[in-house]
N, C-alpha and C positions, 0 to 999 in steps of 0.2 A: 479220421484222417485229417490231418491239418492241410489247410489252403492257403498259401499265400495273400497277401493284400491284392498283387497286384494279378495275381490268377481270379483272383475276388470278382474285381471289377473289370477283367475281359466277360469272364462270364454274363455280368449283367448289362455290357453293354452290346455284348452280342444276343441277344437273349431278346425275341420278336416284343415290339412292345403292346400292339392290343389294341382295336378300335375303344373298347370300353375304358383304357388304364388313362388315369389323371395321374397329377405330383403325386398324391399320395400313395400311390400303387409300388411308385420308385423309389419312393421313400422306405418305405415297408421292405422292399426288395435289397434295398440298400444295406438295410439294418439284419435281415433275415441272414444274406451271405456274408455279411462279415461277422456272427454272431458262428457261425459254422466254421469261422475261418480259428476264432478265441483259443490260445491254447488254456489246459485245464491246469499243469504241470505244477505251476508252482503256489497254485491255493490251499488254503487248508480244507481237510474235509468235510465241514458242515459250510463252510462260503462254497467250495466247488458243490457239492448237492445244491446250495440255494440258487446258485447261477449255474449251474452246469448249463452245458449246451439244447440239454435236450429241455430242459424246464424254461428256458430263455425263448427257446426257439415257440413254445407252447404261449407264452406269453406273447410275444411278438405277433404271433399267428392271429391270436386274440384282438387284442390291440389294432390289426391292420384289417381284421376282418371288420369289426365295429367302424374303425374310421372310414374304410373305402365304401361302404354299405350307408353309411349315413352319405358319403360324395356322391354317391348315385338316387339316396331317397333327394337330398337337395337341388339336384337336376332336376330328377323329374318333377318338383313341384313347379322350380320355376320354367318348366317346357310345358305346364299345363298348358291342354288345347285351350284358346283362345276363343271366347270367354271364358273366364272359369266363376265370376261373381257379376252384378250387376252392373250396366254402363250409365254413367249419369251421360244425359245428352242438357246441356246447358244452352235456353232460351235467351236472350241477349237483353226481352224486349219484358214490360209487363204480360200478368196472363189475358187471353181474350182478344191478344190483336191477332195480326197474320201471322207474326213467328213462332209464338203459341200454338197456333191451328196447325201451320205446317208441321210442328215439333211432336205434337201428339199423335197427329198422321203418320210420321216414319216410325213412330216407334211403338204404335202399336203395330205395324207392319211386320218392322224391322225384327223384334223379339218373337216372331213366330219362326223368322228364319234361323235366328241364331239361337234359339231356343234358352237363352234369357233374358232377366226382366232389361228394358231401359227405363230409367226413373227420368223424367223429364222435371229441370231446375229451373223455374224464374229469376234472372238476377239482371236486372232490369239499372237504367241510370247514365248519364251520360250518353244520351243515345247511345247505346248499346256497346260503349268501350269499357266499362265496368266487366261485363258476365266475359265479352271478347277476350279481355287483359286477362280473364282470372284461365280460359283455357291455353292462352298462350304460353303462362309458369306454368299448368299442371304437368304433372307426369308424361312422359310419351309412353304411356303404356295402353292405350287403348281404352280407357274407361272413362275418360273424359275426353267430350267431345262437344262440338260447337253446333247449333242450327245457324248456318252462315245467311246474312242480310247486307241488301245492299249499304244501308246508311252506315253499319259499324264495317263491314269489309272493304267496301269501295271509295264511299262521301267522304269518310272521318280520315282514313290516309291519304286523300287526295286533296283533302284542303284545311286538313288541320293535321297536318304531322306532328308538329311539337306537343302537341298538346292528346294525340290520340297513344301514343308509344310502344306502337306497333305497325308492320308497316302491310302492305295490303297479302305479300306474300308471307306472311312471319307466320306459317299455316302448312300442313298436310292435309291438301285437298282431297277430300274421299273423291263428292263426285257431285255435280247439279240434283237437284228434286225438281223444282218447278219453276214457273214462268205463270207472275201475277202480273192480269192488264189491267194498267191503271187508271184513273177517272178520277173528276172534278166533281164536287158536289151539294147541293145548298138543300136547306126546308124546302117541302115543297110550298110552292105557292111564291117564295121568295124572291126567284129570277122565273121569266119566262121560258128561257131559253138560255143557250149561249151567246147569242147576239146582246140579249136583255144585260147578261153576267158582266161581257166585255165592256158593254158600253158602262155601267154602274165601274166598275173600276177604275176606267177614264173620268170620268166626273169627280166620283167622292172615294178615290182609291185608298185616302190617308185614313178616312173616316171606316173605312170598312176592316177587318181581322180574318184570319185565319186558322184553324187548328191544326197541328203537327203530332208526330208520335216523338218529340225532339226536337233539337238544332239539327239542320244536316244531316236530317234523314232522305229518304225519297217525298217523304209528304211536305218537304220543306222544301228541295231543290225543284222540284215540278214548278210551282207558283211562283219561282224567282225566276224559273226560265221562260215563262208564261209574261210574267212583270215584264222582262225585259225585251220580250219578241212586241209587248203592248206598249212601249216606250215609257211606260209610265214612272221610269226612276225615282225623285224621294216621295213621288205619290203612290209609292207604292203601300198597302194593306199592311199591316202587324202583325207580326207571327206570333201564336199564343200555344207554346209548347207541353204536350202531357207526356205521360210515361210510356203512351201506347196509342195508336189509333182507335182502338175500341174505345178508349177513354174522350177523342175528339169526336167520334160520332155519337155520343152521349152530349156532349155538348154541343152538336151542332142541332141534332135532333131536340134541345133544351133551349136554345137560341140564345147562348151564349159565345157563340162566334157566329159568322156570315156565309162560311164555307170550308171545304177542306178538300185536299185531293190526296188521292192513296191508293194502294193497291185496292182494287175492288171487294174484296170477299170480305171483308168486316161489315161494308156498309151495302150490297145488296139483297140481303132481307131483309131492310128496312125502306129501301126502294123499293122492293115487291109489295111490302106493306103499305103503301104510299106515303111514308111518313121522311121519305128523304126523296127528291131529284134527281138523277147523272143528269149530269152537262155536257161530258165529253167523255171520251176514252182515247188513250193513245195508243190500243194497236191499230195495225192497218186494214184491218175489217175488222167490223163490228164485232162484239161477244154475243154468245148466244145467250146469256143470261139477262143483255141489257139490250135487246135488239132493235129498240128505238132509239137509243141513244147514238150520235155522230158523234163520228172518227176524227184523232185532233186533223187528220190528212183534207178530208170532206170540209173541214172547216178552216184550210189553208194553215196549218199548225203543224208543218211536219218534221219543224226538228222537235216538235212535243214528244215525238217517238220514243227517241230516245232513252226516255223517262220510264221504267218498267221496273216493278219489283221481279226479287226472285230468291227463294232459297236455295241452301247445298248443303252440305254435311261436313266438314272442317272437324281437324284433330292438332295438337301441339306439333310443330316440328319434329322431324327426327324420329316418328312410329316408327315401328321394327316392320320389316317390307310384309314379316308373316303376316302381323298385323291389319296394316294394308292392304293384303290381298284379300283376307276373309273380309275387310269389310266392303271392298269393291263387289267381294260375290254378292253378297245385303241386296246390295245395289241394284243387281242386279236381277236379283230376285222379286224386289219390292215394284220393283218398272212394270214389272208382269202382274202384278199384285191386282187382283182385280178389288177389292175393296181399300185399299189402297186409293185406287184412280178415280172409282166412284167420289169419295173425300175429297178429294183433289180436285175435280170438278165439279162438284156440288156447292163450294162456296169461291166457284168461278175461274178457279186456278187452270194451268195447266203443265201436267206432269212431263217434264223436261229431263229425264234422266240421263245424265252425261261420263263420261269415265274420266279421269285423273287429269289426262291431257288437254281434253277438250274444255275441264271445269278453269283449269289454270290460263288456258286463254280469254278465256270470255270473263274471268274475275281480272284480269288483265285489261280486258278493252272496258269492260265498268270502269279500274281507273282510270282510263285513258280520258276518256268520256267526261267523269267529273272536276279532275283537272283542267283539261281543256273549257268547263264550263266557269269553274272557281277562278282561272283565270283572267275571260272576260268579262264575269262581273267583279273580278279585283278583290279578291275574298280571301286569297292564297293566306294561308297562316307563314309568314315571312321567317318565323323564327326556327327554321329547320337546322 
């Protein structure tokens, strides 16, 4: 029975279309009813046998059955459940300081929840805007991800924009890990105290050095804020910067600098050993790992507070929300983690787990914080 063109296309366009049909389905569809519609009349008999309707249509069938079936294997790969391969989680910092520690902590956590591997990257340089920059390009697909620090998240966009080229939000915040108290710290035997520390700064502040994990890290902003609450301006100490704080507490412990201040948990095993001193700490009570040591507060120092490491979980801009939510569950799950928190507090830390919301405000009041600090001591990098 012949069908008109345009009885053709009432049909197909009345014709229910299908949660499951893509183009190609209509395409197919398109081609099927107007292949039914072909008069046979005026071919010869061996072309109408090769195209006749019924051997066209057998084709077609073929033809759309192969393409719509590969449309649906191509979906489903790219709707694989999330993970589907390993997630690199990218350290900003060398191996063996705090970002390190913290980075192998989530993710040996982290991959029992999600039940694959995370491979943990050192890509260390530029206080931490190198490995930062490299997950800001990556892909937003979930496999790369960032172990977020203050000095490349908060310090480096807050006083050096030009030069850091990314700004402190240019991130899909997963969610906070922890909260490192920080501390001051020399050989022992070398200051008696903090009183002893202060006063040696005042005197021979030019003459004396410092070890950093960096420029404008946290172990470099502490001592400048410290400098300048001491008045001691261009008497101020040297900054003598490495890749990582493990690498300055080797050195300090070496007596190739005078001191350093840092998130705790590199350098108190070597405090328990006696082979390092705290001098101070800046939370508002003391740590339980260092419970001799005074408070910068105890010792009239309380904008030192201020001054606090801490990681988070950071991903590229623009993750797909699905993405985001499974990793928020992580999150979630890792908080509870009870080996997990043991890690976490066993080299002093402590586990701060936050959601989306909460991690983008307090990565917000960090820069507020070092702005506001970068600008009193006149440090602003001007070329924004």
């Amino acid at each position: 029975m012949q069908v008109s063109f345009r009885a053709a296309l009432v049909r197909l366009i009345n014709e229910p279309e299908g949660g499951a049909q893509n183009g190609q389905t209509w395409a197919c569809k398109i081609k099927l009813v107007l292949t039914k519609s072909a008069s046979r009349t005026d071919k010869p008999t061996q072309e109408r046998r090769l195209t006749s309707p019924r051997n066209t249509l057998r084709a077609y069938a073929a033809f759309c059955t192969l393409a719509f079936g590969t449309g649906i294997y191509a979906e489903s790969v790219h709707a694989q459940a999330y993970p589907s391969k390993p997630i690199t989680l990218i350290s900003p910092y060398a191996a063996g300081g705090d970002a390190d520690f913290a980075a192998r902590n989530f993710a040996a956590a982290a991959q029992k929840a999600l039940g694959q591997a995370i491979v943990v990257v050192n890509r260390p340089g530029a206080s931490g805007v190198i490995g930062s920059g490299f997950v800001v390009s990556a892909a937003p697909d979930g496999y790369t991800l960032l172990l977020a620090r203050p000095g490349s998240q908060s310090i480096l966009p807050a006083i050096m924009p030009a030069r850091t080229k990314y700004k402190w939000d240019d991130f899909a915040m997963i969610g906070l890990l922890e909260l490192n108290p920080y501390g001051c710290f020399a050989k022992t035997g070398k200051f008696k105290n903090y009183s002893d520390f202060a006063d040696a700064l005042k005197s021979r502040g030019k003459q004396l050095n410092f070890g950093t994990a960096g420029n404008l890290t946290t172990n470099d902003m502490g001592p400048r804020q410290l400098f300048k609450m001491l008045g001691l301006g261009e008497n101020a100490p040297t900054q003598i910067p490495y890749k990582a704080s493990n690498e300055a507490m080797i050195a300090l412990m070496s007596g190739e600098i005078d001191f350093a201040c840092s998130s705790i948990g590199t350098f108190v095993p070597s405090v328990k050993h006696g082979d390092l001193a705290a001098l101070l700490v800046t939370t508002p009570e003391r740590v339980s790992v260092l419970p001799n040591t005074p408070t910068a507060r105890e010792l009239g120092l309380n904008e030192l507070e201020r001054i606090v490491g801490w990681s988070a979980v950071f991903g590229p801009s623009n993750l797909p929300l699905e993405v985001q939510a499974k990793l928020q569950q992580v999150m979630t799950t890792v908080a509870s983690d009870a080996s997990w928190i043991a890690a976490t507090e066993k080299i002093g830390s402590i586990p701060y787990v936050k959601n989306p919301d909460e991690t983008r405000s307090f990565a917000r009041d960090q820069f507020q914080i070092y702005r506001s600090l970068g600008e009193s001591l006149r440090i602003i990098d001007k070329a924004e």
